[in-house]
GUTOR-621790 format. One record per atom (N, C-alpha, C, O): residue in one letter; x, y, z. Coordinates in steps of 0.001 Angstrom, whole numbers, padded with zeros to 6 digits, always signed. Layout:
<recs>
AXYZ/...
</recs>
This chain:
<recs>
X-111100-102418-008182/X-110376-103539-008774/X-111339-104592-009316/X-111208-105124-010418/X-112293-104841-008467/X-113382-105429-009288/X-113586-105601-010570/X-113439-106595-011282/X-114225-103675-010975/X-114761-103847-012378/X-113139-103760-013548/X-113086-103739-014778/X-112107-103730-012600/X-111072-103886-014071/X-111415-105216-014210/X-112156-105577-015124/X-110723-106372-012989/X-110987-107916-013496/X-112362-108089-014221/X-112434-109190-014767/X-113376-107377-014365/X-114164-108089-014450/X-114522-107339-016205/X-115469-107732-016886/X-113989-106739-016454/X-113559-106185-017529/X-112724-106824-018609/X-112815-106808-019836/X-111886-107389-017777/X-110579-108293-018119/X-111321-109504-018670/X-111393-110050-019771/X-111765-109674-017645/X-112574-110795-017973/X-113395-111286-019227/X-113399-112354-019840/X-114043-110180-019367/X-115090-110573-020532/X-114430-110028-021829/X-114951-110429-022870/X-113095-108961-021977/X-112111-109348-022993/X-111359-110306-023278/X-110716-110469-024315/X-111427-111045-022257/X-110352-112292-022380/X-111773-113546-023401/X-111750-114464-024220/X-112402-113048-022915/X-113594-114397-022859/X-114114-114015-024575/X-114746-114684-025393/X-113656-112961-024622/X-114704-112299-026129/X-113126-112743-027178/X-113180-113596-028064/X-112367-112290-026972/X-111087-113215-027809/X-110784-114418-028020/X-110925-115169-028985/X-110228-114549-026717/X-110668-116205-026661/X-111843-117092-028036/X-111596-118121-028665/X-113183-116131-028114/X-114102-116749-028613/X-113875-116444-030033/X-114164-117335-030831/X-113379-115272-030507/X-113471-115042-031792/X-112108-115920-032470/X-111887-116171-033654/X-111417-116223-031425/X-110172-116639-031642/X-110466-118419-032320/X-109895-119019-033231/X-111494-118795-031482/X-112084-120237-031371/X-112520-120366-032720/X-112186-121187-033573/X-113833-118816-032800/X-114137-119232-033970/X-113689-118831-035762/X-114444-118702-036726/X-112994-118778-035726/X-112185-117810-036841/X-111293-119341-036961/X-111249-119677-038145/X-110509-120439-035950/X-110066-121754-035898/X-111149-122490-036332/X-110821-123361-037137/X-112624-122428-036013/X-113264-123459-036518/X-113575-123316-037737/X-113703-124321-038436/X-113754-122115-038233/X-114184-121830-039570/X-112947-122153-040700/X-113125-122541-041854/X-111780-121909-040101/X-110720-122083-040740/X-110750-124216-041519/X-110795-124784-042610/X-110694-124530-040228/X-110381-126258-040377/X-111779-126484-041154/X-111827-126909-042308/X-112858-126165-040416/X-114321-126678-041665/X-113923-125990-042756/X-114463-126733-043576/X-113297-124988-043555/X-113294-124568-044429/X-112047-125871-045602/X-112085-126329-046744/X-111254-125949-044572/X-109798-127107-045011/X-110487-127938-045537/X-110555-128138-046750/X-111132-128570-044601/X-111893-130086-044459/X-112390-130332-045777/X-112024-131244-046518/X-113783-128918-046169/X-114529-128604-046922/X-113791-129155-048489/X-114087-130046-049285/X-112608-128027-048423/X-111923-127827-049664/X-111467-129107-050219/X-111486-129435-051405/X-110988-129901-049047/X-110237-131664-049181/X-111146-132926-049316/X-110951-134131-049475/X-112438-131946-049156/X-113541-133073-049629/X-113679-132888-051150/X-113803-133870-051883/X-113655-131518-051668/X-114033-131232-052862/X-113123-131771-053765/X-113607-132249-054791/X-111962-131803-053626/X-110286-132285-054146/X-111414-133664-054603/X-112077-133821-055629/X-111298-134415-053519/X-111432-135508-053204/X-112460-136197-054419/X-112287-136953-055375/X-113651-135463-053788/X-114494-135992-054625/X-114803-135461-056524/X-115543-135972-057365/X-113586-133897-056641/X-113483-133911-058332/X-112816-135196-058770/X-113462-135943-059505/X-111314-135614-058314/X-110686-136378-058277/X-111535-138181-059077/X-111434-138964-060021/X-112165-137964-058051/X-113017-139313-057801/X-113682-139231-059601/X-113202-139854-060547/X-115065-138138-059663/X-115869-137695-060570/X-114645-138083-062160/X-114840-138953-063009/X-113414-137061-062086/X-112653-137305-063258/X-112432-138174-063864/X-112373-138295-065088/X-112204-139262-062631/X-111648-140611-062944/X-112206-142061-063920/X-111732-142950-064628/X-114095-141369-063167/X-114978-142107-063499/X-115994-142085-064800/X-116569-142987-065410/X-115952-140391-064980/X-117104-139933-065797/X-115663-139659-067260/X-114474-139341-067268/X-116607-139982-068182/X-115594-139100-069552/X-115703-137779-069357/X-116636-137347-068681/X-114517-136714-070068/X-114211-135768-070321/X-115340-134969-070922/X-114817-134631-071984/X-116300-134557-070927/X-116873-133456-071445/X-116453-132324-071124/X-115502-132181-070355/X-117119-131314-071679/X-116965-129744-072279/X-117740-129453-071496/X-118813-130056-071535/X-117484-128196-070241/X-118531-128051-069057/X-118112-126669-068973/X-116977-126312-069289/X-119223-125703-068452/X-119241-123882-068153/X-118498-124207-067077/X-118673-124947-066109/X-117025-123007-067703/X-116007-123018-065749/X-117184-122464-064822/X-118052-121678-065202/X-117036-123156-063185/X-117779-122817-062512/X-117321-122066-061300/X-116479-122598-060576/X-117745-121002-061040/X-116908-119714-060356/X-116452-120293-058893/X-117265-120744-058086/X-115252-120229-058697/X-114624-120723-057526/X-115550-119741-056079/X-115747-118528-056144/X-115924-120489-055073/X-116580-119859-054107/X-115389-118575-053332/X-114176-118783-053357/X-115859-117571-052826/X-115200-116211-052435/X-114210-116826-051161/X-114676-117616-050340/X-113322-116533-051131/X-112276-116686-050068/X-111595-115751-049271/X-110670-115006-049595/X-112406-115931-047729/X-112253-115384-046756/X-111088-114633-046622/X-110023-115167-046311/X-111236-113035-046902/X-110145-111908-046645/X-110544-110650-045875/X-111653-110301-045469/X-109367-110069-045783/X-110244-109022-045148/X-109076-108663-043691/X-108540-109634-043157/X-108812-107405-043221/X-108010-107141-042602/X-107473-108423-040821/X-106495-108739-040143/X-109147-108696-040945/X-109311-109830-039338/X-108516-110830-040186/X-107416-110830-039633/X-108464-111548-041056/X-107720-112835-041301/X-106251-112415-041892/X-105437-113318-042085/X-105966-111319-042127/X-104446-111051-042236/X-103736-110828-040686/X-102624-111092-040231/X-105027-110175-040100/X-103783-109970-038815/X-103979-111554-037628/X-103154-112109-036903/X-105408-111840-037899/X-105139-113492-037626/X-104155-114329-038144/X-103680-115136-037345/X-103724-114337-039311/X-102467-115216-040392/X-100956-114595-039573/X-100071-115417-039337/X-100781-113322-039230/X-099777-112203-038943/X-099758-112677-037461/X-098642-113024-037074/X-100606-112749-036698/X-100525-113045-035519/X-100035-114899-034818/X-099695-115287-033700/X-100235-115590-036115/X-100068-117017-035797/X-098692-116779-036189/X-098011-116940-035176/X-097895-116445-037264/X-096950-116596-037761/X-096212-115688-036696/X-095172-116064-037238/X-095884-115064-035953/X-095351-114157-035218/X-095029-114845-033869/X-094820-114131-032888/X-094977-116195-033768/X-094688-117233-032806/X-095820-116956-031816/X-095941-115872-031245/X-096450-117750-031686/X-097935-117987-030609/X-097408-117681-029261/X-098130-116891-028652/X-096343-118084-028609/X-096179-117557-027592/X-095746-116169-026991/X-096392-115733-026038/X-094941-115623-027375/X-095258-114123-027660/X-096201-112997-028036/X-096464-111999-027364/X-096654-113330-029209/X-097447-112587-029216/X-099101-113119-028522/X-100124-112492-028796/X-099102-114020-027859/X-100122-113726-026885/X-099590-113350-025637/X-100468-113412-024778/X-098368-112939-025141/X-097949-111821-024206/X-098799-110693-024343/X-099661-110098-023695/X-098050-110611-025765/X-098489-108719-026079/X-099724-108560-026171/X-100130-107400-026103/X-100773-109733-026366/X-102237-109566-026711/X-102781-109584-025308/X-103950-109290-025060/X-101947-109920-024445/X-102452-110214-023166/X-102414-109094-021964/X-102971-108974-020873/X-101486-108354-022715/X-100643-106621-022208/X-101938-105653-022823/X-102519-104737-022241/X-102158-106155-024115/X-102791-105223-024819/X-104705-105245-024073/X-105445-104282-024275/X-105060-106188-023461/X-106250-106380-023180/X-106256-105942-022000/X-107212-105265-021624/X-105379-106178-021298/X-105102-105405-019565/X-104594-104326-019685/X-104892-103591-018744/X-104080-103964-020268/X-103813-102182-020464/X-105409-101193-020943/X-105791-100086-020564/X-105793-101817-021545/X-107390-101662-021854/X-108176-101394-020828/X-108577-100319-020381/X-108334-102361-020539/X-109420-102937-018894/X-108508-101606-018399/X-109046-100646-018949/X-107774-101300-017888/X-107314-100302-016928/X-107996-099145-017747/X-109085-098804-017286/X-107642-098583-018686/X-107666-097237-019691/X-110138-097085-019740/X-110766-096036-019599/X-110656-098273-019936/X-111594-098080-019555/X-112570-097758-018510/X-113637-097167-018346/X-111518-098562-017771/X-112206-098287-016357/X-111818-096607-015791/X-112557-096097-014949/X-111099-096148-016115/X-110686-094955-015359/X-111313-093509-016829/X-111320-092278-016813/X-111767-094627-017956/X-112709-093476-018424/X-113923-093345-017961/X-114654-092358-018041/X-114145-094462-017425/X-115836-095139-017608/X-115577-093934-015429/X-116456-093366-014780/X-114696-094019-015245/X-114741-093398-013715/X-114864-091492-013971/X-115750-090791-013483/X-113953-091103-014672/X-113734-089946-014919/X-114889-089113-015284/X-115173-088029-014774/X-115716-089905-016493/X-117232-089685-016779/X-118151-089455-015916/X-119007-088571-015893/X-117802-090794-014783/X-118919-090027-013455/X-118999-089225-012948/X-120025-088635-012612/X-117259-088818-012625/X-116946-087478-011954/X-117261-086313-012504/X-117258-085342-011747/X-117648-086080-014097/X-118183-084876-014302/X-119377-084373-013809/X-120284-085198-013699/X-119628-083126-013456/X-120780-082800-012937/X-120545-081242-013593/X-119458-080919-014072/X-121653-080374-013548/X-122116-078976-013813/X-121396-078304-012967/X-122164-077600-012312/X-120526-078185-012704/X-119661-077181-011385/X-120332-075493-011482/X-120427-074766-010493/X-120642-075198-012523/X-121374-074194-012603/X-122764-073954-011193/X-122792-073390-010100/X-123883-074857-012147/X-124751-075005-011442/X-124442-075698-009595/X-125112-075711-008562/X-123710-075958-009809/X-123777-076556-008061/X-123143-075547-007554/X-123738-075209-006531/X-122283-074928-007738/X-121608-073298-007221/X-122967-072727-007245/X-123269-072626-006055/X-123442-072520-007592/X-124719-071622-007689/X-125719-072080-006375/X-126092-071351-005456/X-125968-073245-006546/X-127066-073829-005884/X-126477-073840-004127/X-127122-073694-003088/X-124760-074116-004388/X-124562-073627-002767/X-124722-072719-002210/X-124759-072629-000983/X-124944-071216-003572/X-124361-070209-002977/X-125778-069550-002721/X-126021-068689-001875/X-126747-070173-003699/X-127895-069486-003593/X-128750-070188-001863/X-129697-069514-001456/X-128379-071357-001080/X-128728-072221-000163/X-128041-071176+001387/X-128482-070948+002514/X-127069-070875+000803/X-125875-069899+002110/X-126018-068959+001952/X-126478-068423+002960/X-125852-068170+000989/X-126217-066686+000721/X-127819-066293+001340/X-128268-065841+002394/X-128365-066748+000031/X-130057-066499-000270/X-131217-066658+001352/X-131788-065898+002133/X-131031-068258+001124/X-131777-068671+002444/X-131024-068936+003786/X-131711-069185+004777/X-129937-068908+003871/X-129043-068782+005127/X-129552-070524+005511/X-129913-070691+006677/X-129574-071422+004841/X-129553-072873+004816/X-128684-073693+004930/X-128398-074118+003810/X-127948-074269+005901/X-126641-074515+006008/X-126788-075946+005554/X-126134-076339+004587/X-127665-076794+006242/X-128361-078132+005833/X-128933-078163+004717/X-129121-079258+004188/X-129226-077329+004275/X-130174-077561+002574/X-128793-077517+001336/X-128820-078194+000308/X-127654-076582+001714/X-126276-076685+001191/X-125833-078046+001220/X-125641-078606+000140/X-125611-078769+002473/X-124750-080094+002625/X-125558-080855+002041/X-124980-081739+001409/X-127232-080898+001958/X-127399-081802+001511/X-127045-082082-000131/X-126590-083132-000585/X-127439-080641-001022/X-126755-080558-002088/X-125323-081129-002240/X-125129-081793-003258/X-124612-081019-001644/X-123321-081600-002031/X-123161-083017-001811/X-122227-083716-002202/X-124028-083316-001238/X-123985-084704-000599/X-124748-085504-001394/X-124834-086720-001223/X-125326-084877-002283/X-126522-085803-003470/X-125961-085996-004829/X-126497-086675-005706/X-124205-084981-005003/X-124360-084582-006118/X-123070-085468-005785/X-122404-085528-004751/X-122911-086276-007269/X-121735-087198-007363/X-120726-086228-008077/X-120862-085232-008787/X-119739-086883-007630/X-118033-086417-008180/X-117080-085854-007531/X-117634-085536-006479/X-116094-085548-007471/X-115062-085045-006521/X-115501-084067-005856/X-115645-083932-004641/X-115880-082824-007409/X-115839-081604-006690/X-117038-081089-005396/X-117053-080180-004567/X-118121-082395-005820/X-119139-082050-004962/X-118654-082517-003232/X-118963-081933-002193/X-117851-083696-003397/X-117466-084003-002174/X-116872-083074-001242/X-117220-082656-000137/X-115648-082819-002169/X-114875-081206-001499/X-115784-080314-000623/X-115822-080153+000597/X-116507-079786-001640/X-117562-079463-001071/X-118271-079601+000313/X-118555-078843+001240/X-118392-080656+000077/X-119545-080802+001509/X-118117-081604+002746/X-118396-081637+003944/X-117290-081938+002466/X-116329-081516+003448/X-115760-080114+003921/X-115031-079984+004904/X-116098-079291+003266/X-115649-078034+003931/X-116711-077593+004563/X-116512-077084+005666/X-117771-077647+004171/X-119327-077254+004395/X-119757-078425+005751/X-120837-078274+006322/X-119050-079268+006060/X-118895-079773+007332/X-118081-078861+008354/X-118443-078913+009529/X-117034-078046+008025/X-116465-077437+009441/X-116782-076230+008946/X-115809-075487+009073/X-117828-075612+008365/X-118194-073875+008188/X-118173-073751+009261/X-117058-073263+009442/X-118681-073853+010298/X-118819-073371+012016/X-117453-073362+012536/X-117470-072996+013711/X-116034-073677+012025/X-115238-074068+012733/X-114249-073136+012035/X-113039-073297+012192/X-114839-071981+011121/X-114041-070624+011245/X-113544-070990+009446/X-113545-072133+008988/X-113197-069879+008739/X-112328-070286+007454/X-111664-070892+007064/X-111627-071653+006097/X-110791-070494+008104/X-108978-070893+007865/X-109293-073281+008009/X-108723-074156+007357/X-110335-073415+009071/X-110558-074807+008775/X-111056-075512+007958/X-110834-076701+007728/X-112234-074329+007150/X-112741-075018+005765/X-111572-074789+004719/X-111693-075793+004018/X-110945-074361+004410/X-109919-074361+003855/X-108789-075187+004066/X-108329-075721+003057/X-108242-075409+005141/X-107297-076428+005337/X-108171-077833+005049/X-107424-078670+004541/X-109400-078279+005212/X-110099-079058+005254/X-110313-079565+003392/X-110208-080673+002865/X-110631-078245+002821/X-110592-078582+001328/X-109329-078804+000900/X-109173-079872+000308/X-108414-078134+001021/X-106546-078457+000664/X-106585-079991+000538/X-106346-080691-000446/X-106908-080295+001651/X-106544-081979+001734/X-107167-082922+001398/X-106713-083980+000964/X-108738-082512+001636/X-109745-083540+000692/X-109273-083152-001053/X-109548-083892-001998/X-108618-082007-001153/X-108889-082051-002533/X-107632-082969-002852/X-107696-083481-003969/X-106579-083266-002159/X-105532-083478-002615/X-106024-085556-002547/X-105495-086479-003168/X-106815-085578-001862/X-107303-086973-001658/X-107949-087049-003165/X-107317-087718-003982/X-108917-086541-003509/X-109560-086901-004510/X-108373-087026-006316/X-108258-087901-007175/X-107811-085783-006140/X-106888-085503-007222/X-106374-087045-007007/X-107028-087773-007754/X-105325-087859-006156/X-105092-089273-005913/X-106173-090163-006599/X-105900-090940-007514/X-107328-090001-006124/X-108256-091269-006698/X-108244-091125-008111/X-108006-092141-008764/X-108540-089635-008942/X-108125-089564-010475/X-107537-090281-010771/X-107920-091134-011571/X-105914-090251-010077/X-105238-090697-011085/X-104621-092423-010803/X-103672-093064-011253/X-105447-092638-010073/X-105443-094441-009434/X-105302-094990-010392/X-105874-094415-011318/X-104769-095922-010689/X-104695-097206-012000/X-103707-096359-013369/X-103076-097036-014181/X-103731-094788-013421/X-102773-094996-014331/X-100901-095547-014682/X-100239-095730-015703/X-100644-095643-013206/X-099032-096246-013018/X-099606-097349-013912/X-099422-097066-015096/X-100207-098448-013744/X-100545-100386-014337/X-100614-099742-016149/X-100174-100442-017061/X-101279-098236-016429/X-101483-098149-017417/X-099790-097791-018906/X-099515-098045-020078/X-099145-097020-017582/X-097929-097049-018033/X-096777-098211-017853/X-095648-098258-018342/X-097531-099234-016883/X-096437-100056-017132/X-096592-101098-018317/X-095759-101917-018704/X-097935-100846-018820/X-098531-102027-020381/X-097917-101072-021505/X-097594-101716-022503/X-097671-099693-021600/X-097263-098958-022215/X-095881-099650-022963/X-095636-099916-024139/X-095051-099817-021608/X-093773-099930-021715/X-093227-101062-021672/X-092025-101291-021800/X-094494-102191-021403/X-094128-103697-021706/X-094562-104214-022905/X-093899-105112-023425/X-095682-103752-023498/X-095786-104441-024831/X-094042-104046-025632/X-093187-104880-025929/X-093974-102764-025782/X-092044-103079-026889/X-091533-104013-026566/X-091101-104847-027361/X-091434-104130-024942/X-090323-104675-024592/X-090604-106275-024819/X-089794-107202-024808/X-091558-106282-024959/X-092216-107935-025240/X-092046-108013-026427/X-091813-109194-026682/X-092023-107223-027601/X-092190-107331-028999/X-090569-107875-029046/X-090107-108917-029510/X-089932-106768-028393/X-088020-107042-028624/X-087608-108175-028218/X-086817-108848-028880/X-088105-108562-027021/X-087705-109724-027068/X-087929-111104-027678/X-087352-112184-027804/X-089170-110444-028015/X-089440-112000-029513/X-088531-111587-030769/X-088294-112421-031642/X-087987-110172-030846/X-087232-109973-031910/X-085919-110681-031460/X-085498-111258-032463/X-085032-110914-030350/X-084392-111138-030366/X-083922-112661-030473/X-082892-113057-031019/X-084996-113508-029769/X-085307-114756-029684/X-085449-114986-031531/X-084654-115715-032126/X-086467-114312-032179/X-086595-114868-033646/X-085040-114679-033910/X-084486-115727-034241/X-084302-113671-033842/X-082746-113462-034397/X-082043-114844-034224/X-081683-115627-035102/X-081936-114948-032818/X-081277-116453-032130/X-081936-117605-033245/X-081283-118407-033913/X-083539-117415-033228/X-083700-118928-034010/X-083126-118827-035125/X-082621-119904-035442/X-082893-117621-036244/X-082588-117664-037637/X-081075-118167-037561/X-080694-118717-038594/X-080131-118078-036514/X-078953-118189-036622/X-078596-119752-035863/X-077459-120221-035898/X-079457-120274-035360/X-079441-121506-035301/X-080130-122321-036564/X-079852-123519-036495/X-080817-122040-037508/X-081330-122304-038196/X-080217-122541-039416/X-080100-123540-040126/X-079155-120866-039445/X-078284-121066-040524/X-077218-122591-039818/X-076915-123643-040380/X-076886-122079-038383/X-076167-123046-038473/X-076425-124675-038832/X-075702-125563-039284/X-077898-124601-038375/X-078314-126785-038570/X-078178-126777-039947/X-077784-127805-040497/X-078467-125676-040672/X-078816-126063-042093/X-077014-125546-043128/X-076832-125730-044332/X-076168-125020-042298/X-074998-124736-043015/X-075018-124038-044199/X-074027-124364-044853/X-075737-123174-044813/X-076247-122084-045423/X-076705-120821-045080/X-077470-120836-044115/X-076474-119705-045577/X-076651-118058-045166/X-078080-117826-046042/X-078747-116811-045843/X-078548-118978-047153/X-079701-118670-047827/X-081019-117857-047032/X-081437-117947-045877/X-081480-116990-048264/X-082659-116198-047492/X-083717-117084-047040/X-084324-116826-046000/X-084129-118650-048111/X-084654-119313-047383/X-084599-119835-045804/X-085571-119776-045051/X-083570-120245-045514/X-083030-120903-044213/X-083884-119498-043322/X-084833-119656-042554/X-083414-118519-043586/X-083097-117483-042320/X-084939-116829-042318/X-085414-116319-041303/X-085746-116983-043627/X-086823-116157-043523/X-087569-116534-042236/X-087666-115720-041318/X-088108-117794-042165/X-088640-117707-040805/X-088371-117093-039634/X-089189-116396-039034/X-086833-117403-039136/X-086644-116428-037887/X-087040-115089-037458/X-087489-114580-036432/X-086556-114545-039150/X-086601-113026-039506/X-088284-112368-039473/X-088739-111286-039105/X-088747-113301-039905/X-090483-113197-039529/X-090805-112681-038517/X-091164-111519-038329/X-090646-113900-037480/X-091084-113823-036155/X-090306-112442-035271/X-090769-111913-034261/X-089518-112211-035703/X-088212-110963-035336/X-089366-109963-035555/X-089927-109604-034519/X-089679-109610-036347/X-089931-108300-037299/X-091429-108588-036786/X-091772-107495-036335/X-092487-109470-036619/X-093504-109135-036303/X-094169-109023-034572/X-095098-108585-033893/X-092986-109726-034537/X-093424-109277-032642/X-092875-107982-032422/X-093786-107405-031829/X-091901-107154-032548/X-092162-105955-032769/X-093044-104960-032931/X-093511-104043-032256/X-093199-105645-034637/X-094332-104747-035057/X-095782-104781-033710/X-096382-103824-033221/X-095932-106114-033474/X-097390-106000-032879/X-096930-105088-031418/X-097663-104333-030780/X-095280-105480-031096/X-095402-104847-029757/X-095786-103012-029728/X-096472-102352-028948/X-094994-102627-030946/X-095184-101197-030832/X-096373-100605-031271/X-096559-099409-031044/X-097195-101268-031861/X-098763-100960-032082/X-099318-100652-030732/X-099616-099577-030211/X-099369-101708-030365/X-100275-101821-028665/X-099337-101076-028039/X-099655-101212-026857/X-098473-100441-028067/X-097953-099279-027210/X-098918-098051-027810/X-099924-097593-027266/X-098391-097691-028949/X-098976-096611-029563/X-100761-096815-029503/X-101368-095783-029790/X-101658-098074-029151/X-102869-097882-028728/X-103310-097697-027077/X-104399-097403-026585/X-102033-097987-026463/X-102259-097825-024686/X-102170-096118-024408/X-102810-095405-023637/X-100921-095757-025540/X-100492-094368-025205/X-101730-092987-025552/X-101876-091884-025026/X-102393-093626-026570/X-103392-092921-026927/X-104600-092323-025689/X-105002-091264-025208/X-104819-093788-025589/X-106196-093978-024483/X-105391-093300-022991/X-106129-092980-022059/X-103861-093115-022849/X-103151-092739-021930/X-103215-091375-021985/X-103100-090750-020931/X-103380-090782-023042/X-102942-089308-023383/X-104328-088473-022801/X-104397-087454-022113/X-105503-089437-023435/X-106896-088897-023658/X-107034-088452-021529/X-107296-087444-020873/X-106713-089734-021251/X-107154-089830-019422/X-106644-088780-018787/X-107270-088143-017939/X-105072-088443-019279/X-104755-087378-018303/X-104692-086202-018815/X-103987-085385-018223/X-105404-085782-020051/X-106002-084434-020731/X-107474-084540-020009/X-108082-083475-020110/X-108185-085547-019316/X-109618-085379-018613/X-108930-085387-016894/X-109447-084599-016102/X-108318-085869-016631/X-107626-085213-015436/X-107455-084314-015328/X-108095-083901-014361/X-106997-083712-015695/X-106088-082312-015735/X-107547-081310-015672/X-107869-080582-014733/X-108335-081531-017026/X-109446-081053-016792/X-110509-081029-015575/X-111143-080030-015235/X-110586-082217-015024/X-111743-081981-014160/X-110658-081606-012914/X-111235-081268-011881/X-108883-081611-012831/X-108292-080832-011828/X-108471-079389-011745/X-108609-078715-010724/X-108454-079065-012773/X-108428-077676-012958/X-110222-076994-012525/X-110404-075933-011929/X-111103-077732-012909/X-112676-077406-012429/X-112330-077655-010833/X-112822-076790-010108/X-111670-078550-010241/X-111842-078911-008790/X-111541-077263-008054/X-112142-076803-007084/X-110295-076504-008949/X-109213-075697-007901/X-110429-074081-008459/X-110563-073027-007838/X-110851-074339-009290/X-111742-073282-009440/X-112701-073095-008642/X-112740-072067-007965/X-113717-074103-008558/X-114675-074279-007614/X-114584-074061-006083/X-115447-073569-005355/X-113147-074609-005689/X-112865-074581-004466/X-112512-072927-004246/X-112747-072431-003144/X-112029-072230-005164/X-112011-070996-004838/X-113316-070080-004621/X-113302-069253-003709/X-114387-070211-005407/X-115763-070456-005070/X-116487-070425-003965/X-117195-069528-003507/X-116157-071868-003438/X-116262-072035-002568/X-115986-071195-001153/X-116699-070720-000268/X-114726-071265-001396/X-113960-070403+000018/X-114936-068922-000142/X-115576-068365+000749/X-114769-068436-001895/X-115883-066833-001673/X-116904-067282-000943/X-117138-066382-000135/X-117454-067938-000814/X-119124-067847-000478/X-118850-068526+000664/X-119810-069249+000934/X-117852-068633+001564/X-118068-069009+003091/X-117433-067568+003924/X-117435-067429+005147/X-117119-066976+003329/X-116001-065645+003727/X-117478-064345+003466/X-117624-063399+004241/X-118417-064594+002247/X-119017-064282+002570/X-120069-064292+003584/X-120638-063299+004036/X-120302-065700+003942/X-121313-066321+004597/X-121168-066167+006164/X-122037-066018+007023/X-119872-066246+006257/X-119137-065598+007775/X-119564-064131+007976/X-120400-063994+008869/X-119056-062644+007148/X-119504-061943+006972/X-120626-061791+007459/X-120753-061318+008589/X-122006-062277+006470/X-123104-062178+006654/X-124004-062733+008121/X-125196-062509+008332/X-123200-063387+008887/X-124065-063930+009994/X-123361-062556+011075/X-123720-062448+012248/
</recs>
């Protein structure tokens, strides 16, 4: 839980900042423009009319970040920093359990080997555990929990892996419930700013006693874009959702292999003593 908050954290802190500065650049840019007004204004008033080369208006800040900055103010500020707030903690979760999953890969190949060549080969029971015990990730753990009760007959390294494995399969999939519940709260956050914008447009017709498209566009705005942003950030949680439990599944499926593996080379290893 740590590294999600602390994850959280420094997304909150990195928005927050671009958020700050994208506002400051905005108002110095206002300021800028209302000085220039100001002071042609002034210049016109004072100097005669001459004949002067038009002089190329300076480039004005575009570009997809200041539409969905413009899209995001207009979409009522309080809402859609719900959904931005769903969308950054649904994140922090979806990273952290990649940034976990990654560790858990290991060579299952080579460490099957290296147990089998430690039990088989050199009849090393300690040179085995320690291998499993050096090597990070589920499957190595399994491992060296069963390779703790080898002396205590098959049928216990086996009941022993059943259940560590069923422990570890759990830690996989830790944090994805929080990941499906950002899934299913950004819409529902979008709808309800849709419904709230609906309410304002129809209080709007009524203060103003007109059905005009003017009167009603604002409401209809805010309707239609908290939506929109809510079902985006679904469709970006669901993604990073899809990816996690296609690498679950995967390193489940390496766990139940290995463990079969495993069990060969203690059935042999029984055998052999």
């Amino acid at each position: 839980m740590k590294k999600i908050f602390a994850i959280i954290a420094l997304m909150g802190v990195f928005t927050f900042g671009m958020t700050q500065t994208a506002s400051a650049q905005d108002e110095s840019a206002d300021s800028a423009a209302t000085e220039q007004v100001d002071s042609a204004a002034v210049d016109t008033a004072a100097a005669p009319v001459v004949d002067e080369e038009p002089v190329e208006s300076e480039k004005v800040e575009t570009g997809m970040y200041k539409d969905l900055k413009t899209k995001f103010i207009e979409g009522s500020a309080g809402f859609m920093a719900l959904v931005a707030i769903a969308l950054i903690i649904g994140l922090a979760f979806c990273i952290e359990r990649i940034i976990y999953l990654a560790l858990s890969k290991v060579n299952t190949v080579k460490l099957v080997e290296d147990i089998e060549n430690a039990l088989l080969n050199k009849n090393d029971l300690e040179g085995a555990k320690a291998i499993a015990r050096d090597t990070r990730g589920p499957i190595a753990s399994i491992f060296y929990q069963g390779l703790l009760r080898l002396n205590d007959g098959a049928d216990s390294v086996e009941k022993s892996v059943v259940a560590y494995g069923a422990v570890q399969a759990s830690k996989l999939e830790s944090g994805c419930s929080w990941i499906t519940l950002f899934i299913g709260m950004a819409p529902s956050l979008g709808f309800l700013g849709t419904v709230i914008g609906m309410v304002q447009a129809f209080d709007d017709i009524q203060a103003a006693g007109d059905i005009s498209p003017t009167v009603v566009a604002g409401g209809m705005k805010v309707a239609l874009l908290t939506t929109i942003f809510g079902i985006v950030v679904a469709l970006i949680l669901q993604v990073f959702y899809n990816y996690i439990l296609a690498e679950i599944e995967g390193i489940t499926a390496k766990m139940e292999d290995s463990t079969i593996s495993l069990l060969d080379i203690v059935a042999k290893y029984n055998n052999k003593k």
